[in-house]
Phi, psi and omega in degrees: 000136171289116204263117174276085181270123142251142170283084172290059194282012194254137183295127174316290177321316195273297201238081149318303184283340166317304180280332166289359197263302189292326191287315193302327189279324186289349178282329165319305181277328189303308185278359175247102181311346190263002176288345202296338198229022171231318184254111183271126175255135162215156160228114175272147195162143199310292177233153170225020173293325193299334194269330183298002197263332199282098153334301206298309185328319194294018168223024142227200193237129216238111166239151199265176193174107187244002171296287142004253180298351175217073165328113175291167159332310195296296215311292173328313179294333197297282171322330195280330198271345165277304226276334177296287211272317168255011185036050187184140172269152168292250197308327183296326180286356154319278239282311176301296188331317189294321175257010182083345189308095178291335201196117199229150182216166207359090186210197181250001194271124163260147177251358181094161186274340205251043182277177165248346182253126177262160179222111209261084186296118189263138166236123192261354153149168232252054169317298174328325164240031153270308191258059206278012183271347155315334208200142199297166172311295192315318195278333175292323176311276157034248182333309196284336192266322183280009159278309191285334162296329175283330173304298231277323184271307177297164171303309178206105180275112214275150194196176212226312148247199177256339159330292200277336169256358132311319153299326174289339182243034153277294182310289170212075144358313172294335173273340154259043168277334178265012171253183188197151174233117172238147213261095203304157165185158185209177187223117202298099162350103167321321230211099211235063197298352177288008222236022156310080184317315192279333184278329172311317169284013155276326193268336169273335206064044183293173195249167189296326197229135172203175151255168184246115185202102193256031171298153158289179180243071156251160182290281236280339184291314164092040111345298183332307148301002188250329201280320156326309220272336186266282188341297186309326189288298199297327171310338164258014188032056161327305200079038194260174191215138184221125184298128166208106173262213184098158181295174212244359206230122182273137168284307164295330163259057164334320175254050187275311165303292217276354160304323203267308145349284202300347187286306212292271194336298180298329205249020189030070180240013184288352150263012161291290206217121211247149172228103190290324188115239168230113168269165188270139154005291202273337172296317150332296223268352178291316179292337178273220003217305188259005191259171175303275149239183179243143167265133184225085144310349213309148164272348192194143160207172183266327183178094194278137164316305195303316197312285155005281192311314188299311205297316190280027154225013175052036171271149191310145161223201170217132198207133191290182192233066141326161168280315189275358183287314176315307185311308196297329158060048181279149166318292170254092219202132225211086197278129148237203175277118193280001178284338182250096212279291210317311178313285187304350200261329175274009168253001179265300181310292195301310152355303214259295158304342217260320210286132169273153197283127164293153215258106171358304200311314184274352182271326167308324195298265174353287167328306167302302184281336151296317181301315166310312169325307204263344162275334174296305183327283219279305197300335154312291172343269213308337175294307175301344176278287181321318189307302178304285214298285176002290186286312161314312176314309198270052133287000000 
């Protein structure tokens, strides 16, 4: 049996769609039965009292570990400097002994070639170099050294779409004969206690009608345009309404929330547009299930989540028409420019008029092409972990 680490070294909180993106895969391999007896799963991680809310989690094994994920100055160099010269870390390489560990994934840790351990590195996407105006001079050199160490070191590199690997071999061509690409899906849980509507809409005060629009508040999500597109829209006094959570705080645009606040206030849009906060989970996925559609403006993503969640109830969605978005290839779906509010405010009007209530039938249909969706998701995954381990054993 394969012993399996996914890493959590990232802040949770700040990056919602990462960690649903590794929990949704690991619920993936966990729930697929022909899986059961080749794949041992662990989650390595800071704090794990947070993982205890996860049924699935109780059938694999969660270990806490602050040695590891939070590395002195020394220790890191000491690894970075065996992995020059021995092509294998010191400490890290304890710590996998110790646990036994064949094969650790999406995480930023390479283990080296002359490891007992392979390392499978997720890059979830080159924002940075569609957008270098995001990001400081320091973080792209970063980024940039740190592509070529991921080349040179890790095992395999993971990508989110085929999209983002065309960008990698715009950035550095060499690394992709080592990437590879799975595509996230997902699957809405039938039996959804969290998804009691009438108590969710009591605890928000939500309005009978709404839109969905469930971006973090980073500058690349591109609120603005939704929020021009309700200007444009309220001069005609619609009443449309639109929901919007996520964390709240851009490291690069510190004032990027409170630019928005203040747009909302000047342009009288507080009976527009709600800004709810960060909701748990079930909560979430209640609101794409009851809103009218869901919205994604984004200039960029690597692989959206929201999009996914939608898709596996065929609920509508309105999506800027970006490429990868297009890759995700939802049914139901209503593409604009994410640069053009007038465009979008008149695909918000019709929507908004237009809309039927979806039909049990169909949410069963969709529910059934996910569930296959989402059994396909890990035997791809897995297949690339069997591949390695293979290729390791004949070493």
């Amino acid at each position: 049996m394969i012993k399996l680490a996914f890493i959590i070294n990232f802040n949770q909180g700040k990056w919602l769609g990462g960690l649903n993106i590794i929990l949704n895969l690991i619920e993936s391999i966990v729930s697929n039965q022909s899986l059961k007896k080749k794949v041992k799963v662990y989650l390595i991680a800071h704090d794990i009292k947070k993982f205890r809310k996860y049924k699935f989690l109780k059938k694999i094994t969660i270990v806490k570990d602050k040695n590891i994920l939070n590395q002195s100055f020394v220790e890191k160099l000491i690894d970075r400097l065996m992995l020059l010269f021995f092509n294998k870390t010191f400490f890290l390489e304890k710590f996998l002994k110790k646990n036994k560990i064949d094969i650790i994934s999406h995480s930023n840790i390479v283990t080296g070639k002359a490891s007992s351990c392979k390392s499978i590195i997720w890059i979830p996407d080159f924002q940075y170099f569609h957008f270098p105006n995001f990001f400081s001079l320091k973080y792209k050199i970063m980024k940039e050294i740190n592509l070529r160490f991921i080349s040179k070191y890790s095992s395999k590199i993971l990508l989110s779409s085929f999209d983002a690997q065309k960008d990698l071999e715009k950035i550095y061509k060499p690394a992709v004969k080592k990437s590879v690409v799975n595509q996230f899906t997902f699957q809405t849980p039938h039996n959804n206690k969290g998804d009691n509507f009438l108590k969710i809409k009591k605890k928000y005060n939500l309005p009978k009608k709404f839109f969905y629009l469930p971006n973090q508040y980073w500058v690349h999500k591109n609120h603005f345009v939704v929020l021009k597109a309700l200007c444009n829209l309220k001069l005609k006094n619609n009443g449309i309404k639109i929901l919007s959570t996520g964390f709240n705080y851009d490291y690069r645009r510190p004032e990027y929330f409170n630019n928005i606040l203040k747009f909302i206030k000047e342009n009288g849009l507080e009976k527009n547009f709600y800004y709810l906060g960060v909701l748990p989970y079930q909560h979430s996925l209640s609101l794409i299930k009851n809103s009218v559609a869901v919205i994604n403006p984004s200039l960029f993503e690597g692989w959206s989540s929201t999009v996914e969640q939608s898709k596996s109830i065929g609920k509508k969605i309105i999506l800027s028409n970006i490429n990868v978005h297009k890759e995700q290839n939802p049914k139901n779906c209503h593409y604009f420019n994410p640069k053009n509010h007038l465009e979008l405010s008149k695909i918000i009007k019709r929507v908004w008029n237009e809309r039927k209530l979806e039909k049990k039938a169909n949410f069963k249909k969709y529910q059934n092409i996910a569930k296959i969706k989402f059994k396909n998701y890990s035997k791809d995954y897995c297949k690339i972990v069997f591949d390695l381990y293979e290729k390791n054993k004949d070493i």
